[in-house]
N, C-alpha and C positions, 0 to 999 in steps of 0.2 A: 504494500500500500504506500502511495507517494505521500509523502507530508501535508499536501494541500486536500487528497483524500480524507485521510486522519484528523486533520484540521475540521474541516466538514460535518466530519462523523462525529469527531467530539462535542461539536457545536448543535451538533442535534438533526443536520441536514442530512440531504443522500451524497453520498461519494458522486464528483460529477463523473456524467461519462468523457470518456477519452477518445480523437476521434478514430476509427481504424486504420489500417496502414492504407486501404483503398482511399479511402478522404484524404491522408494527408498526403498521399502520392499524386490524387488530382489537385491539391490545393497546393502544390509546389511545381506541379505540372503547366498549371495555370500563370502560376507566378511567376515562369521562367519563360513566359510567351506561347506555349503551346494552347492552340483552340481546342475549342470545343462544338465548334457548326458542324463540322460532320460527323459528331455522336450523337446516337439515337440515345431519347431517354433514357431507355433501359438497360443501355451500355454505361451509361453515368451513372444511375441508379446501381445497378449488380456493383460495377466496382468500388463507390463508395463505402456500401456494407461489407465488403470484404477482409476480413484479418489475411496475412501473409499466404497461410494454404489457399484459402478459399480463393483468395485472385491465383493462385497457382491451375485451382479444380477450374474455376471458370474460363479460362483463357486454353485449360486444355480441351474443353467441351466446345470452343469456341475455333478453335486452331488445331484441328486433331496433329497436324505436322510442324507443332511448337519445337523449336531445339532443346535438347535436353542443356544447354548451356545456360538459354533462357531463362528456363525454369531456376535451375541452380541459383541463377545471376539472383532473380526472387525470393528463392529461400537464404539466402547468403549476405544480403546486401544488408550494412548495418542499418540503415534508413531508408524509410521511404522516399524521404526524399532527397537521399543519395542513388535512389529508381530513378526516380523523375531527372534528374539534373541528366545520367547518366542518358536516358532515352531522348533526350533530348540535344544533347551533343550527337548521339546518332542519327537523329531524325536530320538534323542541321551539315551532315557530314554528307547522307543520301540529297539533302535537296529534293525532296518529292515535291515537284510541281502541284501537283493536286493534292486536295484535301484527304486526309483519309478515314477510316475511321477509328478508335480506341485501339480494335482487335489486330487491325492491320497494320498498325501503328509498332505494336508487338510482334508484330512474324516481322516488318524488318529490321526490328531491332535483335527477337533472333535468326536470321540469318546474319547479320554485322557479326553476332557474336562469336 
């Protein structure tokens, strides 16, 4: 429990929520200039609620020919949004003329990988 939890709790409040690695990997995604117009809701939605696996499951559901380096990169990376910076540097190395979207965003970030 972090101190600001504890803090909370002793105060008599609920421990806040914290947000998941899927939020804080679009909210540093976002921050770092990557859009969002050519994500469908539901790609924004799914990855927000995502803890570390859960964008692991979803993206393989979603990419059945993800790299296994990908995924690695996902379960490995100390921070989400050391994801985001990093995907982001690749997106920016590809230069993809058009928009894409979330999922596809990921397959060529694993293939770069």
């Amino acid at each position: 429990m972090t101190e600001r939890e504890a803090l909370s709790t002793q105060q008599g409040g609920e421990a806040p929520d914290e947000p998941t690695f899927g939020a804080r990997f679009l909210a540093e995604y976002k921050r770092m200039g990557g859009g969002l117009v050519g994500f469908s809701y539901s790609e924004i939605q799914a990855v927000k609620a995502c803890d570390r696996e859960q964008l692991v499951t979803t993206l393989r559901k979603a990419l059945p020919l993800i790299s296994y380096a990908a995924i690695q990169r996902i379960r490995t990376v100390e921070t989400p949004e050391q994801l985001a910076r990093d995907l982001r540097q690749e997106q920016q190395v590809a230069a993809a003329a058009a928009p894409v979207g979330l999922f596809a965003m990921f397959a060529i970030f694993a293939a770069l990988s």
